[in-house]
C-alpha positions as a Markdown table, in Angstrom:
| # | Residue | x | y | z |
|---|---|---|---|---|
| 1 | Unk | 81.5 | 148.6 | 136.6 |
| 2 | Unk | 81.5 | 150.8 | 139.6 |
| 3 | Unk | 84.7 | 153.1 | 140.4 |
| 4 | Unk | 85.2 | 151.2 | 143.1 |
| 5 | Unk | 85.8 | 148.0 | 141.7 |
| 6 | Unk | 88.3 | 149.2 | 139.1 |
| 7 | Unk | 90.6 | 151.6 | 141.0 |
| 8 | Unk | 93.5 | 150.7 | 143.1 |
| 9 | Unk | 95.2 | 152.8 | 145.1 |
| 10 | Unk | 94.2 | 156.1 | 146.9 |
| 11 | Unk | 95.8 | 159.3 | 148.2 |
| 12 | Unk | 94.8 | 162.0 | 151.0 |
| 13 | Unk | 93.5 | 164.4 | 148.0 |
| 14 | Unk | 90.9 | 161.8 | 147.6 |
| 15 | Unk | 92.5 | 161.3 | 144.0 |
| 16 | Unk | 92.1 | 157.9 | 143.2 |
| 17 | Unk | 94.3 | 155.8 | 140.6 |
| 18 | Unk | 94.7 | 152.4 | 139.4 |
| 19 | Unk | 97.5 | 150.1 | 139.1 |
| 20 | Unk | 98.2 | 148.0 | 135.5 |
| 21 | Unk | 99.4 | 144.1 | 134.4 |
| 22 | Unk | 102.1 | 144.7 | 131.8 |
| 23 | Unk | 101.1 | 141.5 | 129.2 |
| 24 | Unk | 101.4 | 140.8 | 125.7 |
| 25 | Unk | 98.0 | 139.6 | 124.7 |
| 26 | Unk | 95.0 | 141.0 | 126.5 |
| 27 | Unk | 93.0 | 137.9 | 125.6 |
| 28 | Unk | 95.1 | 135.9 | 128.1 |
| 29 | Unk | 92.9 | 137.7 | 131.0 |
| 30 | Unk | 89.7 | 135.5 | 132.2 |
| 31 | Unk | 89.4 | 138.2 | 135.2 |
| 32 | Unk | 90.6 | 141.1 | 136.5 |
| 33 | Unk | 89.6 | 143.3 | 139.6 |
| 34 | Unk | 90.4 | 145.0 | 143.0 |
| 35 | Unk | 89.8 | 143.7 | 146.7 |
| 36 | Unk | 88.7 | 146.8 | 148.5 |
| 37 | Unk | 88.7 | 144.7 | 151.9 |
| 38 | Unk | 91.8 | 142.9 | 151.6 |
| 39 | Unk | 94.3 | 144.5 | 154.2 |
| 40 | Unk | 98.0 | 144.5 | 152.3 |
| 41 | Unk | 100.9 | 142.9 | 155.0 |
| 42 | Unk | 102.9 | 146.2 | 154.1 |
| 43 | Unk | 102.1 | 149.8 | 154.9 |
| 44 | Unk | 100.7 | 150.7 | 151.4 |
| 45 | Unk | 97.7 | 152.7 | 150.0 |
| 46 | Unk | 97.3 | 150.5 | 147.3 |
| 47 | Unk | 94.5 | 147.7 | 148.0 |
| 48 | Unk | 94.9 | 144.2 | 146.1 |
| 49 | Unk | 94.6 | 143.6 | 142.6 |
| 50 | Unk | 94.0 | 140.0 | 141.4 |
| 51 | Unk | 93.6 | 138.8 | 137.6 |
| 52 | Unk | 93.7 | 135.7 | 135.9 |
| 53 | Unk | 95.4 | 134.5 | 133.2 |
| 54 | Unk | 94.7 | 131.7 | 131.0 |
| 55 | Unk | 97.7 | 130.7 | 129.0 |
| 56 | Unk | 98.3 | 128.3 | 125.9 |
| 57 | Unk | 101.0 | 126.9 | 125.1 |
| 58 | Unk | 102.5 | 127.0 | 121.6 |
| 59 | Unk | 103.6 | 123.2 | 120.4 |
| 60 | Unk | 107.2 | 122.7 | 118.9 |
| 61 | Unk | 107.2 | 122.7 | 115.6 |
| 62 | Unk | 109.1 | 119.9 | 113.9 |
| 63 | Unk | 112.9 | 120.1 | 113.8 |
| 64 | Unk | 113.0 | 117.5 | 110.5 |
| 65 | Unk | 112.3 | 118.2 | 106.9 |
| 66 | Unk | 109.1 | 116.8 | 105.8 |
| 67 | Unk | 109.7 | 114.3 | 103.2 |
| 68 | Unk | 108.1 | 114.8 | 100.0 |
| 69 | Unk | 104.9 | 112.8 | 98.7 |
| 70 | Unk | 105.0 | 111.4 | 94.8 |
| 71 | Unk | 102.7 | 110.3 | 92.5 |
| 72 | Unk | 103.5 | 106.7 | 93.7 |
| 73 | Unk | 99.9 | 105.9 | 91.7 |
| 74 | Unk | 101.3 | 106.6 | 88.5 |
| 75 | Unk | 104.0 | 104.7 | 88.9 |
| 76 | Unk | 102.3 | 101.6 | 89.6 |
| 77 | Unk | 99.5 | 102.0 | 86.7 |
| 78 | Unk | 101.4 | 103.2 | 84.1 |
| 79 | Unk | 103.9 | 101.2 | 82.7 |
| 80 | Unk | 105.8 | 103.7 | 80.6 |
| 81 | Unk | 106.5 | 105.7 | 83.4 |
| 82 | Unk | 107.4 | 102.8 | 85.4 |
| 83 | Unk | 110.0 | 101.9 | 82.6 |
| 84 | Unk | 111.1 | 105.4 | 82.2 |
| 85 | Unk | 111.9 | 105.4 | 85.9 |
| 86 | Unk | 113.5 | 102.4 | 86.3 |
| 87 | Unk | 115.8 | 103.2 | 83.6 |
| 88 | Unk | 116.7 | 106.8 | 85.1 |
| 89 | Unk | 117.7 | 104.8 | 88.6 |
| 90 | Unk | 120.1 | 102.3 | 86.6 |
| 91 | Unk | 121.9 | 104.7 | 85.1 |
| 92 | Unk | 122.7 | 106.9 | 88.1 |
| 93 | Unk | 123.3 | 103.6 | 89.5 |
| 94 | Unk | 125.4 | 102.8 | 87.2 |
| 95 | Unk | 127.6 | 106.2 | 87.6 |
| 96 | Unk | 127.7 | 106.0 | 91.3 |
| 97 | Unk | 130.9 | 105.1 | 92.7 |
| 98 | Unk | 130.3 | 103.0 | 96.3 |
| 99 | Unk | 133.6 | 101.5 | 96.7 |
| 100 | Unk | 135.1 | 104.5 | 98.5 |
| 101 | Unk | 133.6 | 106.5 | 101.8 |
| 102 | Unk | 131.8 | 105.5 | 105.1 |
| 103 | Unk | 128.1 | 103.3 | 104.7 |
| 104 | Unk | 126.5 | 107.0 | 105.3 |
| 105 | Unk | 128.0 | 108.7 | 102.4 |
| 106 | Unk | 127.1 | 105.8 | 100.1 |
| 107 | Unk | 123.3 | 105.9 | 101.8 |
| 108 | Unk | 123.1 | 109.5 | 100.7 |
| 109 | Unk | 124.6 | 109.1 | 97.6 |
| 110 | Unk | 121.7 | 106.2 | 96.6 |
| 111 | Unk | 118.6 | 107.8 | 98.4 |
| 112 | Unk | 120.1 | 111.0 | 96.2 |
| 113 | Unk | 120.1 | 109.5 | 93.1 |
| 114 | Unk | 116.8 | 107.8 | 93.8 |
| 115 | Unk | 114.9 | 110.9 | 94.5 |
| 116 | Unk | 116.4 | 112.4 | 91.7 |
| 117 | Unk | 114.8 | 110.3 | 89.6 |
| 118 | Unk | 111.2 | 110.2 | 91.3 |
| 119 | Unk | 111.5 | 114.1 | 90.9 |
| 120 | Unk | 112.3 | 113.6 | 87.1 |
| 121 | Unk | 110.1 | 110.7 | 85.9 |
| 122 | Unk | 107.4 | 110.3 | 88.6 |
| 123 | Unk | 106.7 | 113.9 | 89.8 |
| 124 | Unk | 105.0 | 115.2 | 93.0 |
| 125 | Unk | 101.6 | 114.1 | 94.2 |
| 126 | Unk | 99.3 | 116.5 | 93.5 |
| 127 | Unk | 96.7 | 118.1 | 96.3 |
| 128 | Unk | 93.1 | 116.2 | 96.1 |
| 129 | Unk | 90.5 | 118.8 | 96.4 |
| 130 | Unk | 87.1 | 118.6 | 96.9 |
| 131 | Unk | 84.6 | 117.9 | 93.5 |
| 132 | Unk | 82.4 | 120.7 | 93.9 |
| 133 | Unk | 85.8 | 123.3 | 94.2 |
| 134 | Unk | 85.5 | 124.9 | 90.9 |
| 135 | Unk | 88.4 | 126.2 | 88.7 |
| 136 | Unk | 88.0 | 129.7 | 89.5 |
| 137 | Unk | 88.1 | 129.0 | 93.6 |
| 138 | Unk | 91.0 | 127.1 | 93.6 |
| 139 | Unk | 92.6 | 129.9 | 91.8 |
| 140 | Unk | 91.7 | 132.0 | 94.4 |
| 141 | Unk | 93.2 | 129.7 | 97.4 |
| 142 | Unk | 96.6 | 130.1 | 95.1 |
| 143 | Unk | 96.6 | 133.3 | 95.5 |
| 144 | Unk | 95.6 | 133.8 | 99.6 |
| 145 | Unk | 98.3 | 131.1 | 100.0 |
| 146 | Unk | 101.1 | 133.8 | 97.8 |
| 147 | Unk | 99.6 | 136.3 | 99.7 |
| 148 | Unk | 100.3 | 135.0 | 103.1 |
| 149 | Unk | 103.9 | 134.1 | 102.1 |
| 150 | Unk | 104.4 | 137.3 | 101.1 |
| 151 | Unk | 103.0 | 138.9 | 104.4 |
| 152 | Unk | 100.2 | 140.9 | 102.4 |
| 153 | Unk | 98.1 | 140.2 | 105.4 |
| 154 | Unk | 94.8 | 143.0 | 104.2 |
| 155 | Unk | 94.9 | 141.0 | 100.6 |
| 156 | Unk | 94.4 | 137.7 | 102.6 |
| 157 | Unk | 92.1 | 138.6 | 104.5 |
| 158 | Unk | 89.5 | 139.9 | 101.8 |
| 159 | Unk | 90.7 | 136.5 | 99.7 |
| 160 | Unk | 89.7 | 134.8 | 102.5 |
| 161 | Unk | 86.2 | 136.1 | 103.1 |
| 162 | Unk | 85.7 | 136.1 | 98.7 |
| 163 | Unk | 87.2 | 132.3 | 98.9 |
| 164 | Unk | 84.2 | 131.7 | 101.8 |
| 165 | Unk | 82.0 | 133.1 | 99.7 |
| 166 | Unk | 82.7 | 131.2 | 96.5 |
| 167 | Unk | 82.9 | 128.2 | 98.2 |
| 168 | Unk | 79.5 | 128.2 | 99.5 |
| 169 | Unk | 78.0 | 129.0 | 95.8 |
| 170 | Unk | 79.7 | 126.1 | 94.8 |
| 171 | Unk | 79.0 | 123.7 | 97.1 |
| 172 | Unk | 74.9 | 124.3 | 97.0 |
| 173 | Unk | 75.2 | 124.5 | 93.0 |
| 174 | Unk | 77.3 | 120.9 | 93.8 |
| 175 | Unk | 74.3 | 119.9 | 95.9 |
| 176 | Unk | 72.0 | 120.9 | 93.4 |
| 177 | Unk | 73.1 | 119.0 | 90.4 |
| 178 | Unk | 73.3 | 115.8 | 92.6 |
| 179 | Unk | 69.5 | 116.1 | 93.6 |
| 180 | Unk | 68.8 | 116.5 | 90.3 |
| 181 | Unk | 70.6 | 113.6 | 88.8 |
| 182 | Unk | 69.1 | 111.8 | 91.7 |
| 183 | Unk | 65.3 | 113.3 | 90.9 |
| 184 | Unk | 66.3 | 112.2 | 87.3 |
| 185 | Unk | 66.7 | 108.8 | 88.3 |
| 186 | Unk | 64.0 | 107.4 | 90.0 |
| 187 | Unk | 61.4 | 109.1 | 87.6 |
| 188 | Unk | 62.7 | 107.2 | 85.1 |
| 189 | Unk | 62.8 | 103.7 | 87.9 |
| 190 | Unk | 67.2 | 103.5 | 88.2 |
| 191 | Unk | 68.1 | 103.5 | 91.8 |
| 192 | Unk | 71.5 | 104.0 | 91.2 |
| 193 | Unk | 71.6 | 107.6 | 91.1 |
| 194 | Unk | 69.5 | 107.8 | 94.1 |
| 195 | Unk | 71.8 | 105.6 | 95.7 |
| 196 | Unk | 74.9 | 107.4 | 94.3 |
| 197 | Unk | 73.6 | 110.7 | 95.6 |
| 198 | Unk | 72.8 | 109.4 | 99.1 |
| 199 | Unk | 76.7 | 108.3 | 99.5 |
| 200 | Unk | 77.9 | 111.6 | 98.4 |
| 201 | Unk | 75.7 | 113.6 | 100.7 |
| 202 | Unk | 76.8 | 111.1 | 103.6 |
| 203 | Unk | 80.2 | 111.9 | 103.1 |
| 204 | Unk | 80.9 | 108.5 | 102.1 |
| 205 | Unk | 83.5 | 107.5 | 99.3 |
| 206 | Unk | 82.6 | 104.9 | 96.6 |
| 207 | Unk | 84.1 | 101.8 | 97.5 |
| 208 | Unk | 86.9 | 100.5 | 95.3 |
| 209 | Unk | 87.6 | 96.7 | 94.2 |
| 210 | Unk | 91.2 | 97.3 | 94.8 |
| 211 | Unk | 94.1 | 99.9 | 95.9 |
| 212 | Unk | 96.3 | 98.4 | 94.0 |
| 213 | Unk | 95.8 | 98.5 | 90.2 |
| 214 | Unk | 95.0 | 94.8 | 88.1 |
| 215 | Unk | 97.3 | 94.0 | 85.4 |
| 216 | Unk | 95.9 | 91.7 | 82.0 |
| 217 | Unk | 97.8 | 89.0 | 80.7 |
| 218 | Unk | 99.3 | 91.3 | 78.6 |
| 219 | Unk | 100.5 | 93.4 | 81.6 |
| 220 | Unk | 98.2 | 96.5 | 81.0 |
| 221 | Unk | 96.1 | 98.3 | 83.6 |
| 222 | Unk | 92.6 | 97.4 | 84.1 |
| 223 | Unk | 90.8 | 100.5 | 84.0 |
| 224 | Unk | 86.9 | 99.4 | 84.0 |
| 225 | Unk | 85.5 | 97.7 | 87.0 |
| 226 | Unk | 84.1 | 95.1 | 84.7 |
| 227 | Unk | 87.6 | 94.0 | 83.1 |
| 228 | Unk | 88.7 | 93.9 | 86.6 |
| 229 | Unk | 86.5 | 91.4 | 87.4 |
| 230 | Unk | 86.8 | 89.8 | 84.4 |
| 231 | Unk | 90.4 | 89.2 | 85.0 |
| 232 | Unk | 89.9 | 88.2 | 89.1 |
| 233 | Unk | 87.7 | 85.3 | 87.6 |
| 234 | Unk | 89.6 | 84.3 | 85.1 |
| 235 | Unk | 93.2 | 84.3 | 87.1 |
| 236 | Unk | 91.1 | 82.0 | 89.9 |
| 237 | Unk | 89.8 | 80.1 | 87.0 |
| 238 | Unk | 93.6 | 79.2 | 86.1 |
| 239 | Unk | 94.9 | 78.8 | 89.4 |
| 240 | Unk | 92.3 | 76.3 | 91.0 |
| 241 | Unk | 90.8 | 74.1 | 87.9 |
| 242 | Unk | 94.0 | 71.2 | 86.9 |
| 243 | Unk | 93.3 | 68.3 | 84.9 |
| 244 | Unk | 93.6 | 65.1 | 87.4 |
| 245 | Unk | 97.0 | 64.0 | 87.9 |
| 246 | Unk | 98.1 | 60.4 | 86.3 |
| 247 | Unk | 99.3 | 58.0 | 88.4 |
| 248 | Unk | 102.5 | 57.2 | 89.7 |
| 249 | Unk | 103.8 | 53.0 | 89.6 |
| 250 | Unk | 106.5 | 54.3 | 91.9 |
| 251 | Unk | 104.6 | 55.3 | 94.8 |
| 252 | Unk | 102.4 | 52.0 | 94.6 |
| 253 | Unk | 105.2 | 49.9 | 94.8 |
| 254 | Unk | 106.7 | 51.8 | 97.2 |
| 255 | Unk | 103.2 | 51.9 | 99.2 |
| 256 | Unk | 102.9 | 48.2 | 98.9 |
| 257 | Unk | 106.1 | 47.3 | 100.1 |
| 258 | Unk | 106.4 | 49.6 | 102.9 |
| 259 | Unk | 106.1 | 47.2 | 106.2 |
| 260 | Unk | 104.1 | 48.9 | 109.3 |
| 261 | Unk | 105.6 | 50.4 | 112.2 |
| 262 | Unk | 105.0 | 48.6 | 114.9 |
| 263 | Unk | 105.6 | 52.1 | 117.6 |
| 264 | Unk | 102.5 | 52.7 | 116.4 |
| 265 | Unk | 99.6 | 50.9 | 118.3 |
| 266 | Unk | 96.5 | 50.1 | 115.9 |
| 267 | Unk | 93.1 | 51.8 | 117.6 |
């Protein structure tokens, strides 16, 4: 840029200067020069200096305490946990004393008791990562994640660049082994893995029969998809096939001797 353009204000020794913005961040500036043929309305040497500034505002962040997430899908499939947690909330039930105090106290003292318990029995719900994240990369996001809480910003910085790098070695070793297992399967004629392969690399999920998990007779979990369906078919099977119904004298008679409504006007 030509000395002209940058300098803004000028003195009878011919020694010319240049006048400053006072900012924070020097990234806010999208432009910044002088206007040699603007005239200023007072008696000044200095000539006009124009920038401008792009700025970004910073959202809130939540006031509120995020509630915590459990492992609501253990408690649903497993019925010894669901036991063991229903009997944890009945007895601090049973030791809570509601008769006294305002409806919020006794709210806090129940919601308490019954996060209490999920912490006990049920547990937090663990972070889903990513099936080609191997052992060793996840340890490595543990420890950029201690790092940045304890401010060692230089030790999360090269974590980050060695967790970039990990994660891209496993991700095409991921990739590999699928095009493998799907090269497997059709020289050997079984579509599935082909099929299998192409919904992972589209960044579709296997579809499941059901969120919620199936129960037997017995009350147990269905854990294969076959026993699943076993059990739809079999539970539609009982609901919908009766044996025909005997008949009823009553409602004959009644039906016999019932005498027509004459309101009613035959068509």
């Amino acid at each position: 840029m030509r000395n002209g353009s940058i300098t803004s204000w000028y003195s009878h020794h011919l020694l010319f200067g240049r006048d400053h913005f006072i900012v924070r961040d020097r990234a806010a500036f999208t432009s910044c020069r002088v206007y040699r043929g603007a005239e200023c309305p007072a008696n000044t040497d200095h000539r006009l200096l124009a920038a401008k500034i792009k700025l970004t505002w910073k959202p809130s962040t939540p006031t509120h305490q995020q509630q915590p997430k459990y492992d609501i899908q253990s408690l649903l499939s497993d019925s010894t946990v669901a036991d063991l947690y229903t009997l944890d909330v009945s007895n601090r039930f049973q030791a809570l004393s509601l008769d006294e105090g305002d409806v919020e106290s006794q709210w806090t003292a129940i919601s308490s008791a019954i996060r209490e318990s999920a912490d006990k029995v049920v547990g937090r719900r663990q972070p889903t990562r990513k099936p080609w994240v191997s052992g060793m990369t996840f340890d490595i996001i543990h420890r950029k994640y201690t790092a940045r809480k304890q401010g060692d910003h230089k030790e999360r910085n090269r974590l980050k660049r060695l967790f970039e790098k990990s994660a891209k070695n496993d991700r095409e070793q991921f990739l590999n082994r699928v095009a493998d297992d799907a090269e497997a399967g059709m020289a050997r004629n079984d579509l599935r893995a082909a099929y299998r392969a192409i919904n992972v690399l589209g960044g579709r999920a296997q579809t499941q029969l059901c969120g919620v998990p199936i129960n037997d007779a017995s009350g147990v979990p269905c854990k294969p998809e076959e026993d699943i369906l076993r059990r739809w078919a079999k539970h539609y099977e009982q609901a919908l096939n009766h044996p025909a119904g005997s008949l009823c004298r009553k409602l004959d008679d009644l039906a016999s001797d019932a005498t027509p409504d004459t309101d009613i006007a035959d068509e």
